[in-house]
C-alpha positions as CSV (number, residue, x, y, z in Angstrom):
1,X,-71.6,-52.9,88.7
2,X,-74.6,-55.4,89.5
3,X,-77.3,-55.2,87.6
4,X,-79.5,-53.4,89.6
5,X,-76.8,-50.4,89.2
6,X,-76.9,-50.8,85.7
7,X,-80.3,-50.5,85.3
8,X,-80.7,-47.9,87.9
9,X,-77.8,-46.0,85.6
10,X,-79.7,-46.7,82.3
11,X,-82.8,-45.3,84.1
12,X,-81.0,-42.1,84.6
13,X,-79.5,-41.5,81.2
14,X,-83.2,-42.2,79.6
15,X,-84.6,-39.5,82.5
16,X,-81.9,-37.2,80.9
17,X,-82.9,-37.9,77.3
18,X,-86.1,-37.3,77.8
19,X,-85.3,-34.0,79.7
20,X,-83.3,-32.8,77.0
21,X,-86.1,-33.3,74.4
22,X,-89.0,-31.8,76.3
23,X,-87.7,-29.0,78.8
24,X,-83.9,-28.2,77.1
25,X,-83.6,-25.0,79.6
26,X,-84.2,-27.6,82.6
27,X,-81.8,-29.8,80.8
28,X,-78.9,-27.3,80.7
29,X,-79.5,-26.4,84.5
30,X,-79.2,-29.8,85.2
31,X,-76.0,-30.2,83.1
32,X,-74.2,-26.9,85.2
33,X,-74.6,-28.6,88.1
34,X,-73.5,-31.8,86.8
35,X,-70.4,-30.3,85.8
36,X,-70.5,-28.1,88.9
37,X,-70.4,-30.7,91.3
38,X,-67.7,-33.1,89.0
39,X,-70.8,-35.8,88.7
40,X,-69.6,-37.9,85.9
41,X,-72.6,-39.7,86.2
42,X,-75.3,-37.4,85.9
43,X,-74.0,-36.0,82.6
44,X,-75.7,-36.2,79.6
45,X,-72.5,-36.8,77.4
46,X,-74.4,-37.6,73.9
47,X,-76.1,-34.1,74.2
48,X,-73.7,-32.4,75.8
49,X,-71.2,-32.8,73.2
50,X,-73.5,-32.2,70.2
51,X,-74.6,-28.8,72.3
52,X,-70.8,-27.9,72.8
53,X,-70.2,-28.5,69.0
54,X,-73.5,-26.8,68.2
55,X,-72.4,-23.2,70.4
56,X,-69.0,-23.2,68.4
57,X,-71.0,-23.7,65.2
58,X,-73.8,-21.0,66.0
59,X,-70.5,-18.5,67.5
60,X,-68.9,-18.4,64.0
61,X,-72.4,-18.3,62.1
62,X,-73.4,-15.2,64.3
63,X,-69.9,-13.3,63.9
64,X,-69.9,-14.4,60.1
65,X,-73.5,-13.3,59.9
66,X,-72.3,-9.8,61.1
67,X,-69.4,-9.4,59.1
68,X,-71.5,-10.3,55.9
69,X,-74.1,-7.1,56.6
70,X,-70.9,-5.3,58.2
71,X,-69.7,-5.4,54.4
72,X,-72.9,-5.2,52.6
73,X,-73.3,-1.4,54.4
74,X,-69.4,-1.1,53.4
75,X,-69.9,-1.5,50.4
76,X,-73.1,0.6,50.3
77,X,-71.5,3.7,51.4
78,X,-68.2,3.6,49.3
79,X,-70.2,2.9,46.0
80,X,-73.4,4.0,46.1
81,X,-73.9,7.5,44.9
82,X,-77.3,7.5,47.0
83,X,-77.1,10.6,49.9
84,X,-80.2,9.7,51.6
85,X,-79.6,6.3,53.4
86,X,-75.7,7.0,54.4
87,X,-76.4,7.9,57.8
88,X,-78.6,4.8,58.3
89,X,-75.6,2.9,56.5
90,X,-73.0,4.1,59.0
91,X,-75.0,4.0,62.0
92,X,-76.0,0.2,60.8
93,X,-72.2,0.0,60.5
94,X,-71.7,0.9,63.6
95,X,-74.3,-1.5,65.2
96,X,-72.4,-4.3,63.4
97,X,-68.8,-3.6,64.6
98,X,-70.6,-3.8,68.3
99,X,-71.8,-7.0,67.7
100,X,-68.3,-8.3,66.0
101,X,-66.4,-7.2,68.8
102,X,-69.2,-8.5,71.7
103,X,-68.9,-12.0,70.1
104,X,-65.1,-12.2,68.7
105,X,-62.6,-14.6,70.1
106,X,-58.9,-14.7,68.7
107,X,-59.7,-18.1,67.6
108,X,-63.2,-17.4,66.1
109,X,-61.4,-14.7,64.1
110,X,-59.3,-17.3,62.0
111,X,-62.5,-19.1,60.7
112,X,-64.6,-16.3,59.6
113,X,-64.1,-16.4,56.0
114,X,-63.8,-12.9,54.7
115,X,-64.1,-13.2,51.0
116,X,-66.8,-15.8,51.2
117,X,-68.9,-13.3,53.2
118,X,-68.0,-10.5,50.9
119,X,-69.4,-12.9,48.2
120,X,-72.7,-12.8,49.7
121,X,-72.8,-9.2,50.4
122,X,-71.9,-8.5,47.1
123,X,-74.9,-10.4,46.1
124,X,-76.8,-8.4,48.0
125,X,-75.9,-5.1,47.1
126,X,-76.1,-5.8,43.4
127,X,-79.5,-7.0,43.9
128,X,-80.8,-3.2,45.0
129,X,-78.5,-1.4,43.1
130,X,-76.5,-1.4,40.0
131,X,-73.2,-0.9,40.8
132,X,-69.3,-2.0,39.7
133,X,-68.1,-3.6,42.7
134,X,-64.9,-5.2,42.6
135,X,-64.4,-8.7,42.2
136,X,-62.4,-9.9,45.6
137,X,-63.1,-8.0,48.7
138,X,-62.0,-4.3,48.8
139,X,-61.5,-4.5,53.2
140,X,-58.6,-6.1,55.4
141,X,-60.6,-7.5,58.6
142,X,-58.8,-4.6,60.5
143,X,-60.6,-1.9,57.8
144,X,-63.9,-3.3,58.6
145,X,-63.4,-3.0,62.0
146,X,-62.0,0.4,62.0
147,X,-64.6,2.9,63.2
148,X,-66.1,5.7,61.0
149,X,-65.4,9.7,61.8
150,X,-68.3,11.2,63.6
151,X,-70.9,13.4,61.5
């Protein structure tokens, strides 16, 4: 490569950079037809891998995320004595199992960490009511998921 090339290549990957810090939507256009096309060139690969790690990251935060308030409402309507809210609890955990299965992946299912977001819930829970809740999670993943009886 001469050094004309070299310079003309170095030009690009800055013209990238810079598109990826001030216009990320343009970015990502430009990156789908990058990959579209098979131009090795024109990919960013710096960002492109950190966004690709990122998605995988923000995947099992979002699914985690749901599966924490999935149990929080659980938890809710087994313990709490409370009539009022139960229909907002089991509509809310029906919302939740929507979301779980719009977003899970066979793979994303064996890093969710179920007693770690029971942990949280629990938290929560106890923090608007005064309840004994049991120490380790009470649901399988499949009980979570299974869907309540119709009013």
């Amino acid at each position: 490569m001469s050094s004309f090339e070299k310079t003309r290549q170095t030009h690009k990957i800055n013209k990238m950079n810079n598109l990826y810090e001030t216009d990320f939507v343009e970015w990502t256009i430009k990156q789908a037809e990058a990959l579209n096309d098979h131009n090795i060139k024109a990919l960013d690969w710096e960002n492109l891998k950190e966004e690709i790690e990122d998605l995988g990251k923000e995947q099992i935060h979002a699914v985690s995320s749901f599966v924490k308030r999935l149990i929080e409402h659980k938890l809710k309507l087994d313990y709490s004595p409370n009539q009022y809210p139960r229909n907002h609890w089991k509509t809310e955990i029906n919302n939740f199992q929507d979301e779980i299965e719009r977003r899970l992946t066979k793979t994303l299912l064996n890093k969710i960490d179920i007693e770690k977001e029971y942990q949280r819930a629990k938290r929560l829970v106890l923090s608007e009511y005064k309840l004994n809740l049991p120490e380790q999670c009470p649901y399988s993943f499949e009980e979570l998921m299974t869907r309540l009886p119709a009013n």
